[in-house]
C-alpha positions in Angstrom: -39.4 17.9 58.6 -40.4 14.3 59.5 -37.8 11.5 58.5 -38.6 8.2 58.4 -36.3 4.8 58.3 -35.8 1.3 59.5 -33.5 0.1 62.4 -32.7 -2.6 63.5 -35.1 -3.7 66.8 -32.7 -3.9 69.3 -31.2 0.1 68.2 -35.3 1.1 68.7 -35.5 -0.3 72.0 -31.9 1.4 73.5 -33.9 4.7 71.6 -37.1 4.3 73.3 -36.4 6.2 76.4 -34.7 9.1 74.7 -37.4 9.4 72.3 -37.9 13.5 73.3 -34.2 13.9 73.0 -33.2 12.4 69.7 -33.4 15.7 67.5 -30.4 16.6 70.3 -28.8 13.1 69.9 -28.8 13.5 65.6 -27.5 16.8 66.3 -24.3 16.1 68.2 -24.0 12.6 66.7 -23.8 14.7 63.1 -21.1 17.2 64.4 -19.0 14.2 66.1 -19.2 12.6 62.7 -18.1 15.7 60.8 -15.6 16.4 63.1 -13.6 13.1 62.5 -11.8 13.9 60.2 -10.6 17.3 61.6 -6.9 17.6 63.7 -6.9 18.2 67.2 -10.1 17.4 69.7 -13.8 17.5 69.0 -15.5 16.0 71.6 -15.0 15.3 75.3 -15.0 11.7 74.5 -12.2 12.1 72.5 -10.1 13.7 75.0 -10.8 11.3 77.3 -9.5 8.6 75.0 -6.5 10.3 74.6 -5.9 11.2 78.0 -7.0 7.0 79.3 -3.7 6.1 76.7 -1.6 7.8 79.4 -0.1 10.0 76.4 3.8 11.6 77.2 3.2 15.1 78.7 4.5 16.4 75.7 1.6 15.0 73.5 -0.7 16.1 76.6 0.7 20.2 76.3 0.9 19.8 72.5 -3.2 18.4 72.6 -5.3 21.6 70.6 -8.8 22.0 69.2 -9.7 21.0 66.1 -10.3 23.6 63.8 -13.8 22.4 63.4 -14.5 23.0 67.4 -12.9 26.4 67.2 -15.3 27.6 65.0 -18.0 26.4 66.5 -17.1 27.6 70.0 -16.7 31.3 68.3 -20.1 30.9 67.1 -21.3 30.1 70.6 -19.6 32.5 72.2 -20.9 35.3 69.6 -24.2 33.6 69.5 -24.1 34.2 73.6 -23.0 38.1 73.0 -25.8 38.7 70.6 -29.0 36.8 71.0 -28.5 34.0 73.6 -28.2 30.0 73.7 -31.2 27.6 72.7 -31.0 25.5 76.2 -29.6 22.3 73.7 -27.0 25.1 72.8 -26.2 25.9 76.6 -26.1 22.7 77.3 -23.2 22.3 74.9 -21.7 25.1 76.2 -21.4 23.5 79.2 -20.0 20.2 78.1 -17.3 22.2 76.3 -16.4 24.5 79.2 -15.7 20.7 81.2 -13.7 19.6 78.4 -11.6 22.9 78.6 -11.2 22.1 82.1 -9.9 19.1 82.1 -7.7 19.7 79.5 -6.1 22.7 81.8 -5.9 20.5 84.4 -4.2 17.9 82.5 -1.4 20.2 80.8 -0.4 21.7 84.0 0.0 18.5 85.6 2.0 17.4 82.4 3.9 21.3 82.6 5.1 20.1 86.5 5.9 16.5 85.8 8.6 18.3 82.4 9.8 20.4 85.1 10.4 17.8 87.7 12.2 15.7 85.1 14.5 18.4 84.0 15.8 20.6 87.1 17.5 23.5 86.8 
């Protein structure tokens, strides 16, 4: 399908050299925009955010998925099982492995700084 519409001329000249890649760039701008409305984490940029407001480690351990990411990290993961990743797909993949990462790293720090504040 070709799409055609008017932007503004500085927005074309940031898009210029990611001309190959903005099918990929619609893509994940489209599921960051429908995911904004959803509880919980969507995107890496997101957790980052959250993580930058120096949240209590409560709010860090109590920090979840969005419903919205869930599903579309089962379909990923099933996807994987079945037939494989597109390379855009693996790519994604990828980014959201990261995210859970840092995420782990960041409730266990927030799990040891609980337990240093409360001795038993």
């Amino acid at each position: 399908m070709q799409v055609t519409f008017e932007l503004p001329d500085e927005f074309v000249t940031q898009l210029q050299p990611f001309e190959e890649q903005l099918p990929q760039i619609l893509a994940l701008g489209l599921r960051e925009f429908n995911a904004m409305t959803q509880e919980g984490f969507s995107s890496m940029a997101e957790v980052l955010e959250f993580l930058a407001s120096l949240p209590t480690p409560e709010a860090i351990i109590a920090l979840r998925p969005s419903e919205a990411l869930q599903t579309q990290l089962s379909m990923l993961l099933e996807k994987n099982r079945t037939v494989g990743l597109t390379p855009t797909e693996e790519q994604l993949w990828q980014h959201y492995q990261y995210l859970e990462h840092i995420v782990r790293m960041a409730k266990a720090r927030a799990f040891l700084k609980l337990k240093d504040s409360h001795p038993q």
